[in-house]
C-alpha positions in Angstrom: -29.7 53.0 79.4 -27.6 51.9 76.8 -28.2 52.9 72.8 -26.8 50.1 70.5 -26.2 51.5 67.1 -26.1 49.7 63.9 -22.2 49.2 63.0 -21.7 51.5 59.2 -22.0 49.6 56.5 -22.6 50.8 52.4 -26.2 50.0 51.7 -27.1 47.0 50.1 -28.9 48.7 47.0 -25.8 50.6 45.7 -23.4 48.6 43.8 -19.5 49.4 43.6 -18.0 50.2 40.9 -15.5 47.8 39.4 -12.2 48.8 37.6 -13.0 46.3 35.0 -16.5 47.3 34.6 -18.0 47.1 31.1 -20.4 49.9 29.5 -24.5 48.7 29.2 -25.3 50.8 26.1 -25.3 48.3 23.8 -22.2 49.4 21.7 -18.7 47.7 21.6 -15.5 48.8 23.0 -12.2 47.0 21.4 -9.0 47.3 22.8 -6.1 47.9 20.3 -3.6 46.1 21.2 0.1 47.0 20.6 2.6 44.3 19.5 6.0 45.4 21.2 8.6 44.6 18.8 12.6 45.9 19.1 12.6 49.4 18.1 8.7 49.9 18.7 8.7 52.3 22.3 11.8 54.4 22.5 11.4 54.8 26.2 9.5 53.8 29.3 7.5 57.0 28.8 6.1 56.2 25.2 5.2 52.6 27.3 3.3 53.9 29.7 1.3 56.5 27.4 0.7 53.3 25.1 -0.1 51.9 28.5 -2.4 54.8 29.1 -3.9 54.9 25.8 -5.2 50.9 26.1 -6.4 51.7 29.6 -9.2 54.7 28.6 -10.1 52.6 25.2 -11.1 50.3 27.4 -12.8 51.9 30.5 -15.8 54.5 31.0 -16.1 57.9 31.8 -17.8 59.5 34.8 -21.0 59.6 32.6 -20.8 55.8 31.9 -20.1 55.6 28.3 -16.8 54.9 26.7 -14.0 57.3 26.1 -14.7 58.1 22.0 -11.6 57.8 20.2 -11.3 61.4 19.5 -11.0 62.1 23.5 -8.4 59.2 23.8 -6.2 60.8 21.0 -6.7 63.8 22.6 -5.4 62.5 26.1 -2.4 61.0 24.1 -1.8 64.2 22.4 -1.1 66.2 25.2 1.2 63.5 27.5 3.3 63.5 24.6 3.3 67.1 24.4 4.3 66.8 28.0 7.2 64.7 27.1 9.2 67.0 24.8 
C-alpha cells in the first residue's frame, strides 16, 4: 500500500514578511533623504552608513515598530566608530 503525502508548503494563514513592509501602529515613519552634492560623502564608507542610516529609518524592528531615532543614531555612531 502506497502513502501519498501532502507535498510542504507554508500555511496559508501565516503571511511573509516583506522587505518594504510598513509599520500598523498608527504613527509615521519619514525617510530623510540626503541630497549628494560634491564634497558631501568623503568615501564609499560614509555612503553606505548614509545608506544604512535611510534603510533602518525606514524599516521595523523584530518587535514591529520603527527604529526610534535615538537607536538609528546609535547604529550610526558605532559604524563610524568602526571606520576610524
Amino acid at each position: 500500500m502506497t502513502v501519498q503525502t501532502a507535498p510542504a508548503h507554508r500555511p496559508a494563514s501565516r503571511q511573509v514578511k516583506s522587505p518594504l513592509a510598513a509599520h500598523s501602529h498608527g504613527t509615521t515613519v519619514i525617510a530623510r533623504t540626503q541630497i549628494d552634492t560634491p564634497g558631501t560623502l568623503k568615501s564609499p564608507r560614509d555612503a553606505s552608513i548614509a545608506d544604512f542610516s535611510d534603510y533602518l529609518r525606514t524599516t521595523n524592528n523584530r518587535n514591529g515598530r520603527p527604529y526610534e531615532d535615538a537607536t538609528v543614531e546609535n547604529y550610526v555612531f558605532a559604524a563610524r566608530a568602526l571606520n576610524r
